[in-house]
matplotlib code that plots the C-alpha trace (Angstrom):
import matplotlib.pyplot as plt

x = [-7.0, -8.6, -10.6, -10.6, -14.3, -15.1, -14.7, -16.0, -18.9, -19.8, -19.6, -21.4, -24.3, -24.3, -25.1, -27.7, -29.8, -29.8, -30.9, -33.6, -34.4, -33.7, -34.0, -30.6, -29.6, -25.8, -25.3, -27.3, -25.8, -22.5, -23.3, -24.9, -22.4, -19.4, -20.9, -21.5, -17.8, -16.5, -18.2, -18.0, -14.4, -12.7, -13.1, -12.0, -8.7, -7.9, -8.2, -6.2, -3.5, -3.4, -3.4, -0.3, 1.5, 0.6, 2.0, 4.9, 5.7, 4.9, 7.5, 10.0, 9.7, 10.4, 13.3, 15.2, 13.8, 15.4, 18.7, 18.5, 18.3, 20.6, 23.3, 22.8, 22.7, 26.1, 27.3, 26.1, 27.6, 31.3, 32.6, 31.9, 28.5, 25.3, 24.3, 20.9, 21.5, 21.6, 18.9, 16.8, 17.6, 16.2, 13.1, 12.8, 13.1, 10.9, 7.9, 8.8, 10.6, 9.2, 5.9, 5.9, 3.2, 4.0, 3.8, 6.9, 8.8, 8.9, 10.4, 12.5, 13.9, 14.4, 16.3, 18.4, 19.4, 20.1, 21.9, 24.6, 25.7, 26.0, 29.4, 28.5, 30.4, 29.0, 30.6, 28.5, 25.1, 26.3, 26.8, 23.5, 21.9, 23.6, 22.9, 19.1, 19.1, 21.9, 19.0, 17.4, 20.4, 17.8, 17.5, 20.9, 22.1, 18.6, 20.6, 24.0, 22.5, 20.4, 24.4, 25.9, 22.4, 23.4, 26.9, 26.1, 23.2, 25.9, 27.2, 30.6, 32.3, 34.5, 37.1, 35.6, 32.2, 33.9, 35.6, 32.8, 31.2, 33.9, 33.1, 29.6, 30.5, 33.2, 30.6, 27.6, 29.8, 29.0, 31.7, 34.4, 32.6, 29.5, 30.6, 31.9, 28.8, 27.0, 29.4, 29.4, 25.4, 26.0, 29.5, 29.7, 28.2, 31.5, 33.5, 32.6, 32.4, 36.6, 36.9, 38.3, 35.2, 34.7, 33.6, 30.0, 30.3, 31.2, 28.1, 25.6, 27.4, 26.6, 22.9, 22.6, 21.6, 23.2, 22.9, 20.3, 17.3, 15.1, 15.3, 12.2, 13.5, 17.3, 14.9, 13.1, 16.1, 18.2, 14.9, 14.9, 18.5, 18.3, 15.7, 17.4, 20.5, 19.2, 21.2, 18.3, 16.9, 20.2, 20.5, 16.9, 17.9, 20.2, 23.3, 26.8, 28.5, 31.0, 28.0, 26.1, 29.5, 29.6, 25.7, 26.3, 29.0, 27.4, 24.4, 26.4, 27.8, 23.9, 23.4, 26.2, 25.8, 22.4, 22.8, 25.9, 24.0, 20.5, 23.0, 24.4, 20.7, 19.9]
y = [84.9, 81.6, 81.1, 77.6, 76.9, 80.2, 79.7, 76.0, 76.7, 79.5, 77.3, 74.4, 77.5, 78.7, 75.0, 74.2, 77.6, 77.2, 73.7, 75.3, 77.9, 80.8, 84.2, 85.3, 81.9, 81.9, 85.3, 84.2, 80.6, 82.2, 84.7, 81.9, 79.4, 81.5, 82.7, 79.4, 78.0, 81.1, 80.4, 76.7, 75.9, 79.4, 81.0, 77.9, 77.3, 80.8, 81.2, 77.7, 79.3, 82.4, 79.4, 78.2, 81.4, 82.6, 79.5, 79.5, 82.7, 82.0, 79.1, 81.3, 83.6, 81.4, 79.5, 82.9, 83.4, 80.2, 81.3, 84.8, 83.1, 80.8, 83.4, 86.1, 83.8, 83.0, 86.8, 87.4, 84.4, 85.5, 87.6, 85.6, 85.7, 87.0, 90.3, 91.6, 94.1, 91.2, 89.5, 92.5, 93.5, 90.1, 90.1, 93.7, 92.2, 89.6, 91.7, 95.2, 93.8, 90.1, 91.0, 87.2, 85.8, 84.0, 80.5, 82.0, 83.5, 80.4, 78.5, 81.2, 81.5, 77.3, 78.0, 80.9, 78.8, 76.0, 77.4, 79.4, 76.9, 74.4, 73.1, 73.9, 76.7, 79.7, 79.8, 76.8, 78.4, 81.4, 79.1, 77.4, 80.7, 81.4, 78.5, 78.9, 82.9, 83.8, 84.4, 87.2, 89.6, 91.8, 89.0, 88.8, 92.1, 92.4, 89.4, 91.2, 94.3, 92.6, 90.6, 94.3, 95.2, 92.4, 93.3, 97.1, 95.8, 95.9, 99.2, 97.8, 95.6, 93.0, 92.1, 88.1, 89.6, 91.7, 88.4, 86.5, 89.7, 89.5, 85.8, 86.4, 89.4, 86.6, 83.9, 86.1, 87.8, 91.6, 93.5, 95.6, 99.2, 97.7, 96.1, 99.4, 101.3, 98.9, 99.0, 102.8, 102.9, 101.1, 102.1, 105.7, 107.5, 105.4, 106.7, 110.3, 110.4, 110.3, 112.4, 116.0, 118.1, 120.3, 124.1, 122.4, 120.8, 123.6, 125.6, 122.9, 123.9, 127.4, 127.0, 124.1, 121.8, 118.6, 117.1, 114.3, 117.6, 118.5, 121.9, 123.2, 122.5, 124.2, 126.9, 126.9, 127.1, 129.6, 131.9, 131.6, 132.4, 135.2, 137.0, 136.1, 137.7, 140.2, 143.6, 145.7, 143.4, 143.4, 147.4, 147.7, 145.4, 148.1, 146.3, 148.0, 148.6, 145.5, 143.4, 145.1, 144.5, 140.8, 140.5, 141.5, 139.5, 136.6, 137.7, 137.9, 134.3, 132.9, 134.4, 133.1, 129.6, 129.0, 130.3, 127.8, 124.8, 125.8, 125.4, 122.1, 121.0, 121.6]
z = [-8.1, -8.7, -12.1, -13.3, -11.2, -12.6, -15.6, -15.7, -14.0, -15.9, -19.7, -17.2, -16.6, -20.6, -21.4, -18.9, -19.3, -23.0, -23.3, -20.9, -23.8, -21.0, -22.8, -23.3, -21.6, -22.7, -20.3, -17.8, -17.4, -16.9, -14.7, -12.7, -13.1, -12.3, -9.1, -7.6, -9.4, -7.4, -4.0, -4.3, -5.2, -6.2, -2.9, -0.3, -2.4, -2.4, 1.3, 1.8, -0.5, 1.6, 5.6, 3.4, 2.8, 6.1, 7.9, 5.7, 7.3, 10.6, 10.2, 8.7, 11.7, 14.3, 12.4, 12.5, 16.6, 17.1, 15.7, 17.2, 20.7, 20.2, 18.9, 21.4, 24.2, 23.1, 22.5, 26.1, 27.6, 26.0, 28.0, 31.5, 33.8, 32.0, 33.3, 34.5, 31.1, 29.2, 30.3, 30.7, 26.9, 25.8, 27.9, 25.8, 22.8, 23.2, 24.0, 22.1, 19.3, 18.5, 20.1, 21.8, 23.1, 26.8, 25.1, 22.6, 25.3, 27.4, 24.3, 23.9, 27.0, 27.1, 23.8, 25.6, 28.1, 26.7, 24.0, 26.6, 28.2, 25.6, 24.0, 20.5, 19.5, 18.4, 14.8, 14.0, 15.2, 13.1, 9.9, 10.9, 10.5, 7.1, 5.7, 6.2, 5.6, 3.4, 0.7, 2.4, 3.4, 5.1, 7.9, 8.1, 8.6, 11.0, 12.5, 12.5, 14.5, 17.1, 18.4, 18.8, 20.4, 23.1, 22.9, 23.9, 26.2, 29.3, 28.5, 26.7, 24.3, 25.4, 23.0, 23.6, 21.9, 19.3, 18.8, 18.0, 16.3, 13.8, 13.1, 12.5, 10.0, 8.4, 8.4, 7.3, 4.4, 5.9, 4.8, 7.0, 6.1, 7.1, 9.8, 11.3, 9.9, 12.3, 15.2, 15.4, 15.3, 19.3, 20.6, 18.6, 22.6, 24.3, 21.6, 21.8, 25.6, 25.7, 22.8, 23.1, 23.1, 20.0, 19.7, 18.9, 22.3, 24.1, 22.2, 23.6, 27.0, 26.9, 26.2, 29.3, 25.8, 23.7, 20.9, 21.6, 22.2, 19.7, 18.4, 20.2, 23.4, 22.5, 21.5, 25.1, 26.8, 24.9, 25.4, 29.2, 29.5, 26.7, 29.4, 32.3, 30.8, 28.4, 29.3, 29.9, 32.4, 34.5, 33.9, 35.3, 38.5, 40.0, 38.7, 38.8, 35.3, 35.6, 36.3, 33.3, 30.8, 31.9, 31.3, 27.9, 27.2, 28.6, 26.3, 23.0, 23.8, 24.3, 20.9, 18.9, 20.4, 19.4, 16.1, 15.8, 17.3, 15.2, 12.1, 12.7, 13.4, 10.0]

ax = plt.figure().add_subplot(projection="3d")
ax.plot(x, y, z, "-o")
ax.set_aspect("equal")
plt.show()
């Protein structure tokens, strides 16, 4: 906080009230004298301070927007045409993510396109970047994430984008355990989909479940199909005794899968 006017205003306001002879002028003159040194000068250079910090950040924010543009239009241009995904993943960001007004998504989009189809290549927008952020490594790994975000946005990785997603991980010193850490957070569905499935997998199966619900609704369906199978339900419906033994078994196997998928939810 400010205090110079404070403080000169308030020996200004000891001076003045004592040559006045005000009873207990010396307190009183401060008081006085730092209010007005507070409202007068204190106050409007405090809240020009705060204009400057505030457009200093604004600035700051849009330099990275115009490298974040400028970088994903090239990751999405890589691998040949850009796809509706693409295009519909930036339009996401731009009003989920960034929160841009229409006036920032029109310059946005301008930088987009003119950015794809231009002959600079995309190692120097990548050093571009670094050279203005390699200071603040959490806008640089923010700016590592949101190229596999547009990488992932059509479904795949082509090994043009991993290409260039390797250069920006060389240029932007990210390391190769982080670069993988990363890598798995958008490809690590692909991955498991042509994986062999595991006993886990084959639990979620049993239940009608997977991994992505929450453990209320695994609870909601493991109780409808513990009634629908419960043994003395089927007993009471008339059923022969084969259909009552595989009732039970089928039963026992409910049971053991939820308590196997509740303890890997833990």
């Amino acid at each position: 906080m400010e205090l110079k006017g404070k403080l000169l205003f308030g020996i200004l306001g000891m001076i003045i009230f004592d040559l006045m002879n005000v009873p207990l002028g010396g307190l009183l003159g401060f008081i006085v004298g730092s209010l007005a040194g507070h409202y007068m000068f204190d106050l409007p250079r405090e809240r020009a301070d705060s204009h400057r910090v505030l457009n200093a950040h604004k600035r700051r924010q849009n330099e990275f927007l115009y490298h974040v543009f400028r970088l994903c239009a090239k990751i999405a241009k890589s691998d040949g045409a850009v796809s509706q995904y693409e295009i519909a993943h930036m339009e996401k960001l731009m009003r989920n993510h960034f929160r841009m007004s229409d006036r920032g998504r029109a310059e946005a989009i301008k930088v987009w396109k003119q950015s794809k189809d231009s002959s600079e290549s995309f190692d120097n927008y990548a050093r571009s970047f670094y050279e203005d952020f390699r200071s603040d490594r959490h806008q640089v790994d923010e700016m590592m994430h949101l190229l596999f975000a547009t990488a992932a946005a059509d479904g795949g990785l082509h090994p043009r984008e991993e290409e260039l997603l390797l250069r920006a991980a060389g240029i932007f010193h990210i390391g190769r355990l982080q670069y993988e850490r990363i890598k798995n957070r958008y490809y690590h569905t692909q991955t498991q989909r042509h994986a062999a499935p595991t006993q886990l997998d084959q639990y979620y199966k049993e239940l009608g479940a997977s991994p992505s619900d929450s453990k209320e609704l695994i609870k909601k369906k493991y109780r409808a199909l513990a009634m629908n199978w419960h043994p003395d339900k089927i007993a009471a419906s008339g059923a022969s005794v084969e259909e009552q033994r595989r009732a039970k078994e089928k039963f026992q196997k409910i049971n053991e899968a939820y308590e196997q998928v509740m303890q890997g939810k833990k």
